[in-house]
C-alpha positions in Angstrom: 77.5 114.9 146.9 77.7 112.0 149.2 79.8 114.1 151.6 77.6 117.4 151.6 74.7 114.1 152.2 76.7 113.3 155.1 77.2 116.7 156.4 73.0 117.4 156.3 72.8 114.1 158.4 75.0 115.4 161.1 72.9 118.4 161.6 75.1 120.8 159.5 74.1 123.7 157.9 76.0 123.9 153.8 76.4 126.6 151.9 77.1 125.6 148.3 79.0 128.4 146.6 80.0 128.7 142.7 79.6 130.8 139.7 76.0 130.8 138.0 75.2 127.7 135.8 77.2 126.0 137.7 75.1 122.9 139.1 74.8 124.3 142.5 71.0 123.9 142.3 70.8 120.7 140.5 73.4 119.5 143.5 71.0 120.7 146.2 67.7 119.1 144.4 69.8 115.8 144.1 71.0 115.9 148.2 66.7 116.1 148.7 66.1 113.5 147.0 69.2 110.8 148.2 68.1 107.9 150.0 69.3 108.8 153.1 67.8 111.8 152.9 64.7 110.9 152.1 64.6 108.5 155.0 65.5 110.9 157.4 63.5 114.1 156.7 60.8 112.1 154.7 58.0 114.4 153.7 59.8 117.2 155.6 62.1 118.9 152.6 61.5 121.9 151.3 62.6 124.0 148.4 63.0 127.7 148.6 63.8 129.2 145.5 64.6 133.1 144.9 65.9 133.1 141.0 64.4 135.6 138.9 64.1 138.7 141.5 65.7 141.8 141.2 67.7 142.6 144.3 65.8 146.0 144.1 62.2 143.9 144.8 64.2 142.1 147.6 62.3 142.8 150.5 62.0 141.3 153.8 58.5 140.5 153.3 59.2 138.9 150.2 61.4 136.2 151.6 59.1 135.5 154.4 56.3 135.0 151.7 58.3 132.8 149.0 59.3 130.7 152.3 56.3 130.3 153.6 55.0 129.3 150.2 57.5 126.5 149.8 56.6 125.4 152.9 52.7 125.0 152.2 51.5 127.6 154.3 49.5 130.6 153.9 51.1 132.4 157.2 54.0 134.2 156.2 54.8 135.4 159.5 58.6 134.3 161.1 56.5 132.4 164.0 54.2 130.9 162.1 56.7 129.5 159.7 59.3 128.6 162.8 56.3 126.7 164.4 56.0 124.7 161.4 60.2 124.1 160.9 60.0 122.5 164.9 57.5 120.8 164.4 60.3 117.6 163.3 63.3 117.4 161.9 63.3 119.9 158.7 65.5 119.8 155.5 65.1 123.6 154.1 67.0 124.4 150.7 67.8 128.1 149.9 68.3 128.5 146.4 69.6 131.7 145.1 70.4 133.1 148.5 72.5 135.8 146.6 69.6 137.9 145.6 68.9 138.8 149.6 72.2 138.6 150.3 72.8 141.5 148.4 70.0 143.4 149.0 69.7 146.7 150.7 71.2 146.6 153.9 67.6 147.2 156.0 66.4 144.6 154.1 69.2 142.2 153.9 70.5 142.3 157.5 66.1 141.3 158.8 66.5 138.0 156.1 70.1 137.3 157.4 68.8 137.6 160.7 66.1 135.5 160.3 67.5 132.9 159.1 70.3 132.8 162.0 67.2 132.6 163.6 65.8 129.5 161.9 69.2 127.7 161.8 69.5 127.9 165.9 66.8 125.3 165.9 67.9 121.9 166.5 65.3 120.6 164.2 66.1 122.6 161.2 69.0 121.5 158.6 69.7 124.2 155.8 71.2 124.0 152.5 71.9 127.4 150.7 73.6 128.0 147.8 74.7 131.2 146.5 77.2 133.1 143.8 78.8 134.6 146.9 80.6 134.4 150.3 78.3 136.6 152.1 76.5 134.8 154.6 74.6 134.6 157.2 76.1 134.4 160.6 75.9 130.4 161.5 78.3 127.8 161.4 78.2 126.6 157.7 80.0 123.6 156.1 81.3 125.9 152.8 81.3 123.3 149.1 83.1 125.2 146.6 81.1 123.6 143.8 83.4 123.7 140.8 83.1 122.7 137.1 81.7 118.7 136.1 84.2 116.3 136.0 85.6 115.0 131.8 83.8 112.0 132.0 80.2 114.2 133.5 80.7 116.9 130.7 80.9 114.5 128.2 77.9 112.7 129.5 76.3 116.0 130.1 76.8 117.0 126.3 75.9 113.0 124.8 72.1 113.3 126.7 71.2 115.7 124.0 74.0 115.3 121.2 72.7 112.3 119.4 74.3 112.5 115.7 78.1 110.9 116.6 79.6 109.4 119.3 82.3 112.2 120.5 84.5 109.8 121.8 87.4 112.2 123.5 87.1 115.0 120.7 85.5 117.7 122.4 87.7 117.6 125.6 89.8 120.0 124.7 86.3 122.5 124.2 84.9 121.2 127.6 88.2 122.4 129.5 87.9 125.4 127.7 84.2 125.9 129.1 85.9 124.9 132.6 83.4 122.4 132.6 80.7 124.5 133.0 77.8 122.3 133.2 74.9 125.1 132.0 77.5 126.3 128.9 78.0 122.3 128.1 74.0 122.0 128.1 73.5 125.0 125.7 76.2 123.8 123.7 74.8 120.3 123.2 71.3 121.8 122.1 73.3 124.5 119.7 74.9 122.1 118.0 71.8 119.9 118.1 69.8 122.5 116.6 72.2 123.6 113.8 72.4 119.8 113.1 76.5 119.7 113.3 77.0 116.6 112.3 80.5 116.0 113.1 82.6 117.4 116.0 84.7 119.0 113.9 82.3 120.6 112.5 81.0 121.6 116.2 84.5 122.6 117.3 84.5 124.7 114.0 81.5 126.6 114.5 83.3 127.2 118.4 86.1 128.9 117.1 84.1 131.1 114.8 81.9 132.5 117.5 84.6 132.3 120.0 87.0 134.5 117.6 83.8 137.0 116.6 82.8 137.6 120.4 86.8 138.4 121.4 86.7 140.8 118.6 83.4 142.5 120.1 84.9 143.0 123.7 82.6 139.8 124.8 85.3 137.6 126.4 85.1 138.1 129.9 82.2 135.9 130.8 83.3 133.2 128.2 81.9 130.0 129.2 78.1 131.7 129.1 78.8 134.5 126.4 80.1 131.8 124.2 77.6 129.2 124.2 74.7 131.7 124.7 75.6 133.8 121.3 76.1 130.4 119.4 72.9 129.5 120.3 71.3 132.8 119.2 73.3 132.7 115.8 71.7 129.2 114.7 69.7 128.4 111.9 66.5 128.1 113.9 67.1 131.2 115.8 69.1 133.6 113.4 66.4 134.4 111.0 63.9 136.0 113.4 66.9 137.0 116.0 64.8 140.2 115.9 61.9 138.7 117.4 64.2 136.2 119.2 66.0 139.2 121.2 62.9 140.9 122.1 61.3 137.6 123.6 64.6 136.9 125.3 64.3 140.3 126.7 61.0 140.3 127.7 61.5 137.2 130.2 64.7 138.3 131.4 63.3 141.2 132.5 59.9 139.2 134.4 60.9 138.0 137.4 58.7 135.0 136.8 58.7 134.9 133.6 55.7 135.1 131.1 52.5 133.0 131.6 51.3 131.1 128.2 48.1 133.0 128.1 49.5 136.0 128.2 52.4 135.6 125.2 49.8 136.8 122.5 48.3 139.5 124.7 51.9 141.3 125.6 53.0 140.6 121.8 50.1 141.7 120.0 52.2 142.8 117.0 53.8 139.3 116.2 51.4 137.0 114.8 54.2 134.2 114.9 55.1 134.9 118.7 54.3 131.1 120.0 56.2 129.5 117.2 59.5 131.7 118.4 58.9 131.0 121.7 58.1 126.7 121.3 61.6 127.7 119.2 63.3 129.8 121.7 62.4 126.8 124.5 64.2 123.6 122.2 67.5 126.2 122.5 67.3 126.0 126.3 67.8 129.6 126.6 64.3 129.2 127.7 62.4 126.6 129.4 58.3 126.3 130.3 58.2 125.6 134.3 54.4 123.6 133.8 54.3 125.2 137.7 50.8 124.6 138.6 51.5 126.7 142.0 52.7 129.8 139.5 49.4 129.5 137.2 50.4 127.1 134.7 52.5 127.0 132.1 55.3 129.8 132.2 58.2 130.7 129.9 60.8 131.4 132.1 64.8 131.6 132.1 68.2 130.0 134.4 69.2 133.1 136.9 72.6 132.6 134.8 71.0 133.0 131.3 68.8 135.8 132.8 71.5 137.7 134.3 73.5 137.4 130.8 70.6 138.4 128.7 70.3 141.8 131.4 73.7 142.5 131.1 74.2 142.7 127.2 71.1 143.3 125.7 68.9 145.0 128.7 71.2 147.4 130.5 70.1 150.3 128.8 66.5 150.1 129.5 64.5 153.2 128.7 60.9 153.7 129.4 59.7 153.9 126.0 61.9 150.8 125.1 59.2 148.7 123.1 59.5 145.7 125.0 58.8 148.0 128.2 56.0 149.8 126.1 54.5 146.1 124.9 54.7 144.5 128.4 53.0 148.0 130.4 50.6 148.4 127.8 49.5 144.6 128.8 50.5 144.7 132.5 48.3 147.7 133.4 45.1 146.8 131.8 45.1 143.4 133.4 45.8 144.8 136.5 42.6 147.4 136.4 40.4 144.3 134.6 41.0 141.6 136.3 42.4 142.8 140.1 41.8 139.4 142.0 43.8 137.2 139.5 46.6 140.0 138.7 47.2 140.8 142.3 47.9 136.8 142.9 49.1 135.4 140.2 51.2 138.3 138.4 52.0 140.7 141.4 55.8 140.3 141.2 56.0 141.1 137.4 53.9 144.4 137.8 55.2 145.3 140.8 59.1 144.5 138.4 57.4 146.9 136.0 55.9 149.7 138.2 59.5 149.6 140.0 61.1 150.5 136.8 58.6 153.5 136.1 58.6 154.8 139.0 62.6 155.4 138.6 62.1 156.6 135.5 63.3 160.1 134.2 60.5 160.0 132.0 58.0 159.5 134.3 59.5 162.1 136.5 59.2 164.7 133.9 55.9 163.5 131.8 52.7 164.4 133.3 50.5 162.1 131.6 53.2 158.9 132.3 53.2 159.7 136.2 49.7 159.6 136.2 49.0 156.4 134.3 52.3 154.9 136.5 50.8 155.8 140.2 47.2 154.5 138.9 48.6 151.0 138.6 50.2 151.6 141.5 46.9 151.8 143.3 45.5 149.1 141.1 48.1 147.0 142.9 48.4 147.4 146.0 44.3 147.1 146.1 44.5 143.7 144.8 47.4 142.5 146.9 45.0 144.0 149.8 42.1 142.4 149.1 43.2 139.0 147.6 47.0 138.5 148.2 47.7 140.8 151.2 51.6 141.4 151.5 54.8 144.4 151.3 56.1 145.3 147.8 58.8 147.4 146.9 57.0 150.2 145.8 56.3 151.5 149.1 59.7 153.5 149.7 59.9 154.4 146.1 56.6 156.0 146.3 57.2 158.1 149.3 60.6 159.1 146.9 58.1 159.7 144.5 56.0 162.2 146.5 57.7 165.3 146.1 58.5 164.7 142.2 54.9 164.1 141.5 53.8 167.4 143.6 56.2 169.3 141.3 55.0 167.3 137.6 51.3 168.6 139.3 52.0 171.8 140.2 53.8 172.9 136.5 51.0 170.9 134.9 48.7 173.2 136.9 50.5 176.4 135.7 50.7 175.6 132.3 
């Protein structure tokens, strides 16, 4: 760290570039807050973050506005935000950079662009860290951030594993998570939760899962699929894994996860929703962000975790999936109710949701589902212009949408 510290001091831009879960962000957050740092930039380091977007929502206008927010202003134009980045010397961190990176090309190349733009400035230091190589065209000091150290993953595992002091007895399981600092974390709290007493009896439990994921084809991704999975098969967990599942679903597919109030309105059904959720959270699957800038208290998920949680039990999304049908059935009444607070404080998640629909075969082909989709559409985009005025990704997919809905119309009309 102390040499990426140094490389920020001599007006270097870093990229910081490593597999999710990594430590990549809890590596940049640490270089803000170093001595030196602090000294140097004082008041003038800001955090950027990106985790939790689709790369389909990934729109030029949305970086501007997430930057812009993490700088404390309400101006999310480039000029405003490069007048505010000369004003004196400027730390900016880039977290997630991977979800603009890979956006659509349009979209992509005007960020990548802009942010060549920002790092010409003499005044203005960046740090961006990413799950790839992509970048944008500047001279960048490249950290391959690799796994934690023996002596850090068994720290790492001993801040939450109270019951016996593991000594050397799980190294052998830490090199076999590559020292994966997010998989050593859920570990820890798995075996905390299940109250393994013994390392053997942790490294036990390891093999079991380890043996029963091989068998299902889930090897590839060990180091998350492992830890993940043992966590979800715990005592705590495993007798409402139902319930579990469909909560874990639900926030992996919010880009900002779920606001506290709103747990018992999207889950009407499930009388015992905060008790799996306060549950859920001890696991560290999810965590509450306490984010007074996003509202409050939010359930929310690691981009690693998330992108796990999309891959196995998410990938075959349908519109009538019930998690879809719970969280629409929530999304759009709020959004005609209450416009002013929906179009501020939940505008990404609809805007997540109305995405989906709008791709949708079903919507495409049900008269009745295109109808209710392009009404919240409208909702939306009212409240974003009247209270929260900015792009969404909607926009093209709507003008996609045209033709389809003048066809649903037209045989709705003939029958």
């Amino acid at each position: 760290m102390q040499e990426t510290v140094a490389q920020v001091l001599h007006r270097e831009h870093v990229a910081l570039i490593g597999p999710g879960g990594i430590g990549k962000t809890s590596i940049s957050k640490a270089i803000m807050h170093d001595d030196q740092i602090v000294q140097y930039f004082k008041n003038h380091r800001y955090f950027a973050t990106y985790d939790g977007l689709a790369n389909s929502m990934m729109t030029h206008a949305t970086f501007l506005t997430r930057l812009a927010a993490a700088l404390l202003i309400d101006d999310a134009s480039l000029s405003t935000i490069r007048a505010k980045l000369l004003a004196s010397p400027t730390l900016v961190v880039i977290d997630n950079a991977e979800t603009f990176l890979d956006a659509a090309s349009d979209d992509g190349d005007a960020i990548s662009v802009d942010i060549e733009d920002l790092g010409a400035c003499s005044s203005v230091h960046l740090i961006i860290t990413t799950r790839n190589e992509n970048l944008p065209n500047l001279s960048w000091c490249r950290q391959d951030v690799g796994g934690l150290g023996m002596e850090a993953s068994r720290d790492t595992f001993k801040a939450v594993y109270k019951f016996e002091d593991i000594g050397d007895r799980l190294d052998s399981l830490f090199s076999s998570l590559d020292h994966h600092a997010l998989s050593i974390s859920l570990l820890s709290h798995a075996a905390k939760q299940n109250k393994y007493w013994t390392t053997a009896r942790i490294i036990g439990a390891w093999e079991q899962q380890q043996t029963r994921l091989l068998q299902r084809g889930k090897g590839k991704s060990r180091n998350l699929a492992f830890t993940i999975e043992l966590s979800l098969s715990s005592p705590s967990l495993q007798p409402a894994k139902t319930k579990v599942l469909a909560f874990l679903r639900t926030i992996a597919f919010l880009p900002e996860g779920l606001h506290e109030d709103d747990l018992s309105g999207v889950f009407s059904d499930d009388a015992d929703i905060q008790t799996i959720a306060d549950t859920v959270c001890l696991s560290s699957l999810t965590y509450r962000t306490g984010d007074q800038s996003a509202g409050g208290d939010r359930y929310t998920m690691l981009a690693p975790i998330r992108m796990y949680i999309m891959d196995q039990y998410n990938a075959n999304l349908t519109y009538q999936d019930p998690i879809l049908v719970s969280v629409r059935n929530y999304a759009y009444q709020q959004v005609s109710d209450d416009p002013e607070f929906w179009g501020v404080q939940e505008s990404a998640n609809t805007e997540r949701l109305l995405s989906f629909d709008l791709t949708s075969n079903h919507v495409q082909h049900d008269y009745n589902a295109c109808l209710r989709t392009l009404e919240s559409v409208e909702y939306l985009c009212d409240a974003l212009y009247n209270y929260h005025p900015r792009e969404t990704s909607t926009e093209a997919l709507i003008r996609k949408f045209a033709s389809l809905v003048f066809i649903v119309c037209k045989i709705r009309w003939m029958d």
